[in-house]
N, C-alpha and C positions, 0 to 999 in steps of 0.2 A: 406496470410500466409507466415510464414518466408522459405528463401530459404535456408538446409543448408545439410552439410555430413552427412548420417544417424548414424556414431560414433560420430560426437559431441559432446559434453554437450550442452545443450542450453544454449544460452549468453543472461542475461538481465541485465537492465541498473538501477543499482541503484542511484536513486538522492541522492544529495546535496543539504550540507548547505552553503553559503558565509561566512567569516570569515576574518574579521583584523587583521593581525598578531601585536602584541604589544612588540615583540621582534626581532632584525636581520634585514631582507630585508623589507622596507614599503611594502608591495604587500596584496594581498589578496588572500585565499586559498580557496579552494575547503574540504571541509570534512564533515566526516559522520562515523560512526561506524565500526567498524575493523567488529564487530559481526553478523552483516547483510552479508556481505562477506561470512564469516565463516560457516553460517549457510546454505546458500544457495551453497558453494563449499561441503560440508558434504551430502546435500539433492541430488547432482547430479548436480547441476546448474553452469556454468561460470558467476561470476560476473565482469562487470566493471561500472565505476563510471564517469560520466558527469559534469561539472564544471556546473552550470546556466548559459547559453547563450540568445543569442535574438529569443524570439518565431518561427523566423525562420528558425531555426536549428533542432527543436522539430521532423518536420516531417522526416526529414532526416535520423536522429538518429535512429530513430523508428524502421526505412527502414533495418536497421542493425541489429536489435536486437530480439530476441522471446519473451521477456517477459517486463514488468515492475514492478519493486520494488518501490513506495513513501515512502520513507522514515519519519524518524521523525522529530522534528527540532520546527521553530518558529513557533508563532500563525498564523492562516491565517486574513487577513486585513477586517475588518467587511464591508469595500464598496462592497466588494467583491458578500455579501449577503445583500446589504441594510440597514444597519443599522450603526448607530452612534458607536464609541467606547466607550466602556464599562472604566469606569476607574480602574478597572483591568486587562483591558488587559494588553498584556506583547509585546513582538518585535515582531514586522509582517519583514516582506520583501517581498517588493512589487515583484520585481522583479521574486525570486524565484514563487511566486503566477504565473504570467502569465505563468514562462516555466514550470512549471509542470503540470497547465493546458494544455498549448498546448502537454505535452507529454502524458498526461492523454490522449487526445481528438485525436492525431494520433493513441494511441495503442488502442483503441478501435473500429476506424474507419478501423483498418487493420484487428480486430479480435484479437489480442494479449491475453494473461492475464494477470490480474494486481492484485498487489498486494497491500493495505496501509496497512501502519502501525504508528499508532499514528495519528502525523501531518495527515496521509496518509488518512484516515480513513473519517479528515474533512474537507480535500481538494475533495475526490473526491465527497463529500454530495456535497460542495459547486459547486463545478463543475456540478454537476446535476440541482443545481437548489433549494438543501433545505437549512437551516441557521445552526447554531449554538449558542450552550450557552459558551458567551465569558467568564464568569468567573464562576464554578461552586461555590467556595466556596461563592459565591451569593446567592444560590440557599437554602430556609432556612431545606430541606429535604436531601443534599446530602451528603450522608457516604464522608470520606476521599478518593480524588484519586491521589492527590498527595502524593505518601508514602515519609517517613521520610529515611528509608532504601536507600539508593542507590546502594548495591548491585545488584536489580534485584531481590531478591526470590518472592515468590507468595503473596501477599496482601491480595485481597480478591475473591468470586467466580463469576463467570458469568454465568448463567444460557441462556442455549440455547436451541430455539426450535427445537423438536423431529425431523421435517420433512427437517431440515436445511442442507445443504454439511457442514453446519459446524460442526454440531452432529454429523453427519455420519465421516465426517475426524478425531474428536478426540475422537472416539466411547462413547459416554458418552453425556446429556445435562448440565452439571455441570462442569465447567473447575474452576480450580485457577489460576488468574491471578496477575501480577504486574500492579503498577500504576504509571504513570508519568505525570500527565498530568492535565492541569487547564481549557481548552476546551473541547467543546463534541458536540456530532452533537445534534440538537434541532431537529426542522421539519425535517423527513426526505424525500429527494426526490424522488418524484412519481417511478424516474423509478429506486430503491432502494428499498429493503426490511432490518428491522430491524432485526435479527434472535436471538439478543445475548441483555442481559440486566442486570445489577448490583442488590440489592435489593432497590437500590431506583428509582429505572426506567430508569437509564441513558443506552443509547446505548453503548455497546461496540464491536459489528460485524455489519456490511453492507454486505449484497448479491445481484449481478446483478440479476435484473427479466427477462433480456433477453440478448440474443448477447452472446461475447466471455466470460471465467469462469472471475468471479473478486468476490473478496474475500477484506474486512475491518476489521481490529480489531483494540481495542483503547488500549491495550497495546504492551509492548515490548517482543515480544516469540523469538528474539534474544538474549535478555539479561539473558534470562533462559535458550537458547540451550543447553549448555554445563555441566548445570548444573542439571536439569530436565527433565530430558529426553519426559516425559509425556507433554511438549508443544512445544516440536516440528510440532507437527500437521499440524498447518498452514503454515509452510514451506514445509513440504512432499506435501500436497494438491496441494502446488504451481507450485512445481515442475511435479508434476506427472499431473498437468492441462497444461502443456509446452510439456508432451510427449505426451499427448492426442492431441492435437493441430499440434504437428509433422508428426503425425499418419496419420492427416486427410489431410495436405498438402501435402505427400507422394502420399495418393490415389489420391489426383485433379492431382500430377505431371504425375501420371502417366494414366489417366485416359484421361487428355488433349490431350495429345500426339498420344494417339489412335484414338480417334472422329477427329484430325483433319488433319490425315495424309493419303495423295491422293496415290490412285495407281499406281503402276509403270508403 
């Protein structure tokens, strides 16, 4: 459990995307959404941001951090989950793939919580062990989820189960969501539960069945913070699953220290 001042904010680490700058210095950038930031300094949280490094950085990171945020971003690379590329797929990045699994696979082995979002959502299926549908618009049943809008506002709804944290977090089994997205988790894995689904059956939440709180959605409830208040949800959940987790490291710190301290 993270070690930290009980004023804090909890500090978690939002991934990245890699990026070629096509203007100014040849170099390559680190980026990702202002609004992920924003939403999570608004919810109570510290955020900072990771460039992709070499998997063995991953654990180290972790070491520092309370929480994890996956971000959204490129497709994940279909070797990944055994299978051939789709010729719809779109840009993978290999790279990014290994260090967010390894950041996935330290924050859960520490206990962390984690959050996806998007990309987020089918990296950590695939991380687990289920596949994905590399190109929905394949698929000859699937409503629109890539919306035309790029604003952000609500697209269409996702229906969640009654007994879900995630019903309970945005008091309602019926949320509206936006959509960005041409991937979507397929089989999901074992030790994942589906709780949240479109009306043509596609996933759009994952919930850990065991271990530290983690939490998936397949759209963007960043891009609607500021402006809808009503999805905020899954950002409050996140965070208030950061002070529960605080809570519980509190009691081991102080509880350790008693059982193992000799008489004078």
């Amino acid at each position: 459990m993270s070690a930290m001042v009980s004023h804090a904010r909890p500090l978690v680490l939002v991934t990245t995307a890699s990026r070629d700058r096509d203007q100014g210095l040849r170099r390559q950038d680190a980026v990702t959404g202002r609004n992920y930031s924003q939403a999570l300094r608004a919810e109570g949280a510290l955020p900072v941001m990771a460039a992709n490094l070499d998997v063995e950085a991953a654990s180290e990171l972790i070491e520092r951090v309370d929480g994890l945020l996956l971000s959204g971003g490129a497709d994940v690379a279909p070797e990944r989950f055994a299978q051939a590329p789709h010729p719809g797929l779109g840009v993978v990045d290999e790279e990014r793939d290994a260090f967010e699994i390894a950041l996935y696979r330290a924050a859960r082995a520490r206990g962390l919580p984690v959050f996806g979002i998007c990309r987020g959502i089918q990296l950590v299926n695939v991380a687990e062990g289920g596949t994905l549908h590399q190109h929905l618009p394949a698929l000859a049943h699937a409503i629109q989820h890539d919306q035309r809008s790029i604003d952000g506002r609500p697209h269409h709804a996702v229906t969640l189960d009654g007994d879900s944290k995630s019903a309970r977090a945005a008091g309602s089994t019926t949320v509206m969501t936006n959509s960005f997205h041409h991937q979507a988790v397929d089989t999901v894995a074992p030790s994942l539960r589906a709780t949240g689904r479109t009306t043509d059956g596609i996933v759009e939440v994952l919930e850990g069945t065991s271990g530290a709180w983690l939490l998936c959605v397949e759209w963007h409830p960043e891009m609607m913070y500021a402006t809808h208040p009503e999805s905020r949800w899954p950002f409050r959940a996140f965070v208030e699953a950061l002070g529960d987790a605080r809570a519980e490291a509190d009691q081991i710190a102080a509880v350790v220290p008693a059982r193992t301290a000799q008489p004078a």
